[in-house]
C-alpha positions in Angstrom: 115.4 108.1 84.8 115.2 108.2 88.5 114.1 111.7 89.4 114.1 113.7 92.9 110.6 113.5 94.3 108.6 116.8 95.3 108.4 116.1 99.0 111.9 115.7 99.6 112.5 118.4 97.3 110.3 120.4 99.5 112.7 118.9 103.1 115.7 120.0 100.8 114.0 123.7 100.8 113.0 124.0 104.5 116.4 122.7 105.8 118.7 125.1 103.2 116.4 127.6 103.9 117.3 128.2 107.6 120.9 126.3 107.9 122.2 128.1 104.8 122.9 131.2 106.6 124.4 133.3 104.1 123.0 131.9 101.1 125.4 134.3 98.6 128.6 133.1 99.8 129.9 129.2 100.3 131.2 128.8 103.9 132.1 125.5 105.7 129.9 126.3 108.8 126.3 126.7 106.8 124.6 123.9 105.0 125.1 124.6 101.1 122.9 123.6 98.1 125.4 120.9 97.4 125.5 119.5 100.5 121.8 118.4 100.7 121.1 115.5 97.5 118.2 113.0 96.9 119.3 111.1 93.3 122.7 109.8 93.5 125.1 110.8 90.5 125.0 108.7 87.1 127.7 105.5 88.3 125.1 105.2 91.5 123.0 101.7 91.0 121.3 100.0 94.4 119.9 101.5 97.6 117.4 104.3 98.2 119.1 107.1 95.9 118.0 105.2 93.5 114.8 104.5 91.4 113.1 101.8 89.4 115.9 102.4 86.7 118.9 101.8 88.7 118.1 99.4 91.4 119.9 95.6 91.0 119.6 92.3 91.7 117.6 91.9 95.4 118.6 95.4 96.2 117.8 96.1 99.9 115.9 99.1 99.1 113.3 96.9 97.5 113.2 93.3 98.9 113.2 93.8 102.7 110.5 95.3 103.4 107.0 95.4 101.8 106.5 98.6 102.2 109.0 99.4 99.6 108.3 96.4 97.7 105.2 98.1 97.1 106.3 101.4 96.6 108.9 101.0 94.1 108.8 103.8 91.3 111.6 106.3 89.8 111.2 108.0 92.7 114.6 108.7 94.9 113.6 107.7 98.0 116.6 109.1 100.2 118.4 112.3 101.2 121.7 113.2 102.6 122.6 116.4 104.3 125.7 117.4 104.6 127.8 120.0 107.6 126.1 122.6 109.1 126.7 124.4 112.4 124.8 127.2 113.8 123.9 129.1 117.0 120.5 129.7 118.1 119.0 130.0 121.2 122.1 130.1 123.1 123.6 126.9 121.9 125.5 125.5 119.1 123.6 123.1 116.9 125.8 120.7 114.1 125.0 118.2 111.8 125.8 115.8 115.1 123.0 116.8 117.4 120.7 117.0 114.5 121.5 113.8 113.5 121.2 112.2 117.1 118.1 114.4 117.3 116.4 112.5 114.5 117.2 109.1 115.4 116.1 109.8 118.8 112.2 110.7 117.1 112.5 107.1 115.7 113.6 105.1 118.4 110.3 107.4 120.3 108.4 106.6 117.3 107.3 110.0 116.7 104.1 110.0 114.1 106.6 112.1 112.0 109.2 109.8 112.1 107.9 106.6 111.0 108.4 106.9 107.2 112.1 106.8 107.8 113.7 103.3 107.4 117.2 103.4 108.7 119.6 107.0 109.7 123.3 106.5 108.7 125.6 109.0 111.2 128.0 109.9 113.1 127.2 111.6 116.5 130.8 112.4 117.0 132.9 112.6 114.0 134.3 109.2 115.2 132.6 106.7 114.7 129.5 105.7 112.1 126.4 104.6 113.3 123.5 102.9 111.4 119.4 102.9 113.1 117.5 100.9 111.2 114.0 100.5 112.1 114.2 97.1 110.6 116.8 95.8 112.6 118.9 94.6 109.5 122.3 96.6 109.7 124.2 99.0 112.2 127.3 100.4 110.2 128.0 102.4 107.7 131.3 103.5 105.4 133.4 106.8 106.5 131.4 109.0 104.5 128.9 109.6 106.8 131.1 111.1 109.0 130.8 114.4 107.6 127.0 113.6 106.3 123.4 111.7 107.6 121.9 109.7 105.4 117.9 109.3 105.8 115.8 106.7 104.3 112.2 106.8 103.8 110.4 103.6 102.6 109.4 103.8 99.4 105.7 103.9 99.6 105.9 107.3 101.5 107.1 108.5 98.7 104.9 106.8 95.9 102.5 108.2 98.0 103.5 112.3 98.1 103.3 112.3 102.2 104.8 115.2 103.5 107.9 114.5 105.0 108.6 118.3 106.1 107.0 118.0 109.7 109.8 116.4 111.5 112.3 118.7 110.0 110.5 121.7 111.0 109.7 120.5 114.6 113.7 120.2 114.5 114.1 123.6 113.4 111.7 124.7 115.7 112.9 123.0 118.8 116.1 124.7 117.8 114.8 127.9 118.0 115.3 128.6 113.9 111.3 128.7 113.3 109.8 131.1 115.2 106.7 131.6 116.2 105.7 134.3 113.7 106.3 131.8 110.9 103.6 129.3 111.9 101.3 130.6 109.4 103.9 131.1 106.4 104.4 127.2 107.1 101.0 126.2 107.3 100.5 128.2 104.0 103.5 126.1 102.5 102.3 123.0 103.7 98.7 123.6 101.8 100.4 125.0 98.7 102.6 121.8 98.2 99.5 119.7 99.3 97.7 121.0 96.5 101.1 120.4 94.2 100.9 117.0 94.8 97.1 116.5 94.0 97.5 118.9 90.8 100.7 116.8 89.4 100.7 113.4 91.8 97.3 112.5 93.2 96.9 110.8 96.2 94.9 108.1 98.0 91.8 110.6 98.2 91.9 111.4 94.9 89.4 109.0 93.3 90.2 106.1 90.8 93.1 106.5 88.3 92.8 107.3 84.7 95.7 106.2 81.9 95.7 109.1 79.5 97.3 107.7 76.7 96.3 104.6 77.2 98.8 102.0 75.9 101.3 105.0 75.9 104.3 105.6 78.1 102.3 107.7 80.5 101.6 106.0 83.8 98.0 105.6 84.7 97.2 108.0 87.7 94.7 110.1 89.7 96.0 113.4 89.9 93.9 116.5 88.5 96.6 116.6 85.6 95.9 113.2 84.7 92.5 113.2 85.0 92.5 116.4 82.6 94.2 114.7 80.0 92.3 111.9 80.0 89.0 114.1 80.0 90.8 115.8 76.7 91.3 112.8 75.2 88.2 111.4 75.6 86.6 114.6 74.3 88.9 114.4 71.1 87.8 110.9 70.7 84.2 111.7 70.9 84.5 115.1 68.8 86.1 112.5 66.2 83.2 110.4 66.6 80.5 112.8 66.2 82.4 114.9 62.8 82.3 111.2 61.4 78.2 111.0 61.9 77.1 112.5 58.6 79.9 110.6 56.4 78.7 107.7 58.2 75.2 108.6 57.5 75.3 109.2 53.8 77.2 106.5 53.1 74.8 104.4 55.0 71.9 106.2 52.8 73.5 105.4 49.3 74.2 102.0 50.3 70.4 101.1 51.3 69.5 102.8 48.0 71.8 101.2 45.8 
């Protein structure tokens, strides 16, 4: 079943948590919980809301690009967010200037940025506009006119990188993120850093270990994993050793008989 990944969980946190303004009542000028999705709904098949389960025939969230060749799991590897506009700093900021905000980071090539494969927008209720850092499409249907779509190549997300800085240099730049909360969002940052090696692992986590074997748990390197697998062992050789004196006494009466 494709499932929502924890890092893009963790952008769908930071962004609710400073454009949802008033978090106990549903207004059209804040960003709501419903606005902001990663798995797309049961009838979805193809593209990056989708993962290993629902993709089809030389989807182009798999065959274009290596990267998500290679990367390719149940993962979601997308997230939409819908209308917001607030005032901060003296200005107005919208889903518009966000989006045109973000695509301007990838056309710069911001370190931040390059995870994302392609931006589907609007950056004036108008018109829909596609950047794709492969150069493959520029359009999009009308839907995007009242939400971005973001990308982010699938072996990002396979891998459990962070994609929360970009965001938060967004809402930072807007004035949202103060600088008081620089240390609440370095602690976050290390908290879901140590999420992902307790429950994902990661490319510094040492080899991988299958824990059921043959089973239908995937073979992996995070602590988790690594704990089971130490369990089983354990069980295995606890079996082993309780067998020793059967073993042995069987072994006895056989040499005397």
């Amino acid at each position: 079943m494709t499932r929502a990944p924890a890092q893009l969980l963790a952008v769908r946190s930071l962004l609710l948590r400073y454009l949802n303004t008033d978090p106990d009542v549903v207004r059209d000028d804040d960003l709501e919980p419903a606005e902001v999705g990663i798995v797309g709904d049961a009838s979805h098949r193809g593209g990056y809301h989708c993962g290993a389960d629902r993709v089809v025939t030389n989807d182009y969230s798999v065959v274009e690009s290596p990267r998500d060749r290679n990367g390719l799991t149940l993962d979601a590897s997308a997230l939409d967010v819908g209308w917001f506009s607030v005032r901060s700093g003296g200005a107005t900021h919208s889903l518009r200037s966000f989006s045109v905000w973000c695509v301007a980071q990838c056309v710069a090539g911001t370190a931040d940025s390059r995870d994302i494969r392609e931006i589907i927008y609007s950056p004036d209720g108008r018109v829909v506009r596609r950047w794709d850092r492969l150069g493959r499409r520029s359009s999009g249907d009308n839907s995007h006119l009242w939400h971005t779509h973001f990308s982010f190549f699938r072996d990002s997300t396979k891998a459990g990188r962070d994609q929360r800085p970009l965001f938060r240099r967004y809402l930072t730049t807007i004035g949202l993120i103060q600088e008081e909360d620089t240390m609440s969002e370095q602690a976050e940052t290390e908290i879901h850093n140590v999420y992902l090696g307790m429950f994902y692992g990661g490319t510094s986590m040492g080899r991988k270990v299958d824990p059921d074997g043959t089973g239908p748990a995937e073979a992996g390197n995070s602590l988790v994993a690594k704990l089971d697998y130490t369990m089983q062992r354990l069980d295995a050789l606890t079996t082993q050793v309780n067998q020793l004196p059967r073993q042995i006494a069987e072994e006895i009466t056989r040499q005397q008989g």
